[in-house]
TIVEXBA-690029 format. One record per residue (C-alpha): y negated, x, z; residue in three letters; residue number from 1. Coordinates in nm, 3 decimals. Each point is the difference from the previous one (the first is absolute). Layout:
# residues N
py:Y px:X pz:Z resn:ala resi:NUM $
...
# end
This chain:
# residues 98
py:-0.929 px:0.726 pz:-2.427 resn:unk resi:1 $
py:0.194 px:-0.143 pz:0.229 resn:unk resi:2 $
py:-0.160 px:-0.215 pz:0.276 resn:unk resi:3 $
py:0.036 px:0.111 pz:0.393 resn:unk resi:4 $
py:0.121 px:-0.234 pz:0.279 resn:unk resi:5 $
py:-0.163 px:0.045 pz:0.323 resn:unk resi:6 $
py:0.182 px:-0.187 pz:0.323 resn:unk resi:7 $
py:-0.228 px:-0.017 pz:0.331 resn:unk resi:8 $
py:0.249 px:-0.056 pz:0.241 resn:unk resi:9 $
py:-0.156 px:-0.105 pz:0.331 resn:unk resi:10 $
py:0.246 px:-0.093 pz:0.319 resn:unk resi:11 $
py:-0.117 px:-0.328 pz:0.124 resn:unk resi:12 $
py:-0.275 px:-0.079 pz:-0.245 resn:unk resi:13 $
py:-0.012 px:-0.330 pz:-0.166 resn:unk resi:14 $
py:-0.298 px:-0.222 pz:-0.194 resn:unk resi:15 $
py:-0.066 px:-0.144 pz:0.320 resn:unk resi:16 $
py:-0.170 px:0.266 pz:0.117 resn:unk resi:17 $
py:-0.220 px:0.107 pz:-0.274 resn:unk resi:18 $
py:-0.363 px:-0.135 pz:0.082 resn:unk resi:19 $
py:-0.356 px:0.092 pz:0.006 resn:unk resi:20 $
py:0.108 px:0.377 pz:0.192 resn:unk resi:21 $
py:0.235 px:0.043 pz:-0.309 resn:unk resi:22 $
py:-0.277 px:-0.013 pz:-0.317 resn:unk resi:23 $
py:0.231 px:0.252 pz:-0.212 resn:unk resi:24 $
py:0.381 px:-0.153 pz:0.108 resn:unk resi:25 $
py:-0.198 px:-0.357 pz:-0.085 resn:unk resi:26 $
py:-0.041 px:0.083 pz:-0.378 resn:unk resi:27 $
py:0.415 px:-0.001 pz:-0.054 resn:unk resi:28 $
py:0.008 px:-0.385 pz:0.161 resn:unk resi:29 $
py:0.028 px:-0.260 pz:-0.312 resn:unk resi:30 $
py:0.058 px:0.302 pz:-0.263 resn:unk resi:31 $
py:0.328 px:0.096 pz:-0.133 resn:unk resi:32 $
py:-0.004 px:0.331 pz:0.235 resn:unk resi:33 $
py:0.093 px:-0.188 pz:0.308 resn:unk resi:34 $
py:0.411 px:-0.091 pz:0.014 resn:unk resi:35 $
py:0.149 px:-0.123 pz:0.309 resn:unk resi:36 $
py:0.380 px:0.084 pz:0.075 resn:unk resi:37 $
py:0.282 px:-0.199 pz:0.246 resn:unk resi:38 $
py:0.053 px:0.162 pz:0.329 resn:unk resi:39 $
py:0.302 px:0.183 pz:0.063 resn:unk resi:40 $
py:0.178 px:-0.046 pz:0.352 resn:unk resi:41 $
py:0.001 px:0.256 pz:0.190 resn:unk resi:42 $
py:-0.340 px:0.005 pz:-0.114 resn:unk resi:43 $
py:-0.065 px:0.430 pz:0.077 resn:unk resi:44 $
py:-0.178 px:0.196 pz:-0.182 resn:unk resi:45 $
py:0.352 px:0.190 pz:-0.169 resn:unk resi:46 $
py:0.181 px:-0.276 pz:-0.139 resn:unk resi:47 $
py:-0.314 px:-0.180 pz:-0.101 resn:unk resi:48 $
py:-0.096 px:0.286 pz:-0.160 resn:unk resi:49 $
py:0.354 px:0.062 pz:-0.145 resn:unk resi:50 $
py:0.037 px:-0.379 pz:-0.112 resn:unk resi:51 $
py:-0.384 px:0.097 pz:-0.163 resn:unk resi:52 $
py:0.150 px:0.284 pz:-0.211 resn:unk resi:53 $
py:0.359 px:-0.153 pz:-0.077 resn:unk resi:54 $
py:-0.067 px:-0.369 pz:-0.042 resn:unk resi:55 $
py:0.260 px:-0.034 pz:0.230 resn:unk resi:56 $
py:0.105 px:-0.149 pz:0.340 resn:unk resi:57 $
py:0.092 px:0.211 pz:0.313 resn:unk resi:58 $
py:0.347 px:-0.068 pz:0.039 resn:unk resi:59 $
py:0.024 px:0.129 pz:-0.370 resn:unk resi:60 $
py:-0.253 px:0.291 pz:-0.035 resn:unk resi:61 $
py:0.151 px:0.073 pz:0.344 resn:unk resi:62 $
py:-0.297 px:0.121 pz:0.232 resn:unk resi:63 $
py:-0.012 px:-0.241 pz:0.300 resn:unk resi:64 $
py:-0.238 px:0.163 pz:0.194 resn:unk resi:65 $
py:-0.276 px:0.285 pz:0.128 resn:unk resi:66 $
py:0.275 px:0.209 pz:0.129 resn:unk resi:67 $
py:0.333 px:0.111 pz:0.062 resn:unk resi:68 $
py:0.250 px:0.076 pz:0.273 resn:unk resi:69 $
py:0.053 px:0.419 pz:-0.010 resn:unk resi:70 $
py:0.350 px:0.019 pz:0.122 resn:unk resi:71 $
py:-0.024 px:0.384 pz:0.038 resn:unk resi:72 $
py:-0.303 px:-0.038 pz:0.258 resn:unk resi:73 $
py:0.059 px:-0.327 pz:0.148 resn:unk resi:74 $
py:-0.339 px:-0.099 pz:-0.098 resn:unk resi:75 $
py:-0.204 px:-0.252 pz:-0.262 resn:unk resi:76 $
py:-0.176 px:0.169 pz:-0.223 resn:unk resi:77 $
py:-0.296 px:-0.140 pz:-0.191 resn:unk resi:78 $
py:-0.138 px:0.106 pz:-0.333 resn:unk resi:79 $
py:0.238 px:0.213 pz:-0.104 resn:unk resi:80 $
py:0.235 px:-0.179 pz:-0.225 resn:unk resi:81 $
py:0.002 px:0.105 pz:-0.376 resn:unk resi:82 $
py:-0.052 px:-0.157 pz:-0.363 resn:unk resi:83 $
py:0.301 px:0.057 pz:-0.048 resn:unk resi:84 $
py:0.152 px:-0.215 pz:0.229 resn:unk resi:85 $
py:-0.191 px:-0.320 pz:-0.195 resn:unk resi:86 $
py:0.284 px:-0.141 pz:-0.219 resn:unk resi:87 $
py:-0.138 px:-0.159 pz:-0.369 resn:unk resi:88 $
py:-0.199 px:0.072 pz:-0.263 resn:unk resi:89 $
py:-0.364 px:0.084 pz:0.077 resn:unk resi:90 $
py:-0.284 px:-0.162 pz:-0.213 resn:unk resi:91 $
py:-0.126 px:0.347 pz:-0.136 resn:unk resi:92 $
py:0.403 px:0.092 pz:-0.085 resn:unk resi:93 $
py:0.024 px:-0.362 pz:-0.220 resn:unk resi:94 $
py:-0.319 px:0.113 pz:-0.119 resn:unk resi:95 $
py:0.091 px:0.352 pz:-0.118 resn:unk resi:96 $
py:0.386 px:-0.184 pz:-0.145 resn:unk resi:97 $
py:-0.183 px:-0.239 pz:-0.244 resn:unk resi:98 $
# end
């Protein structure tokens, strides 16, 4: 059977902050659970999350930021941008190739 990856992707967290109000998060410090990544600049919750998935920077996965300028209604709009628009492989697509 094969074995299930589970990724607990909290904005802003780090081991710093794990302590004696954190008794279940403490139990991943010192064991193989626990990885640490590099920051990606700008460091927003899209392209991390898209350099997460891709293993890929920004400039080359492509999403730079939160939102996007709506030419059509003069406005920024947050939120809304697709999957689609992240350029790359995905983890789960190398996964499914091999």
């Amino acid at each position: 059977m094969p074995r299930a990856t589970v990724v607990i992707n909290v904005v802003g967290l780090s081991s710093s902050l794990f302590g004696e109000r954190t008794p279940n998060l403490n139990r991943f410090i010192g064991e193989e659970y626990l990885r640490r990544i590099e920051p990606v600049l700008p460091a927003v919750t899209c392209s991390v999350q898209s350099s997460m998935v891709t293993g890929l920077h920004p400039r080359e996965h492509g999403i730079v930021g939160n939102g996007w300028y709506n030419r059509e209604m003069a406005e920024i709009q947050f939120w809304k941008q697709s999957n689609r628009l992240v350029k790359g492989e995905k983890v789960w697509e190398a996964a499914r190739n091999r």
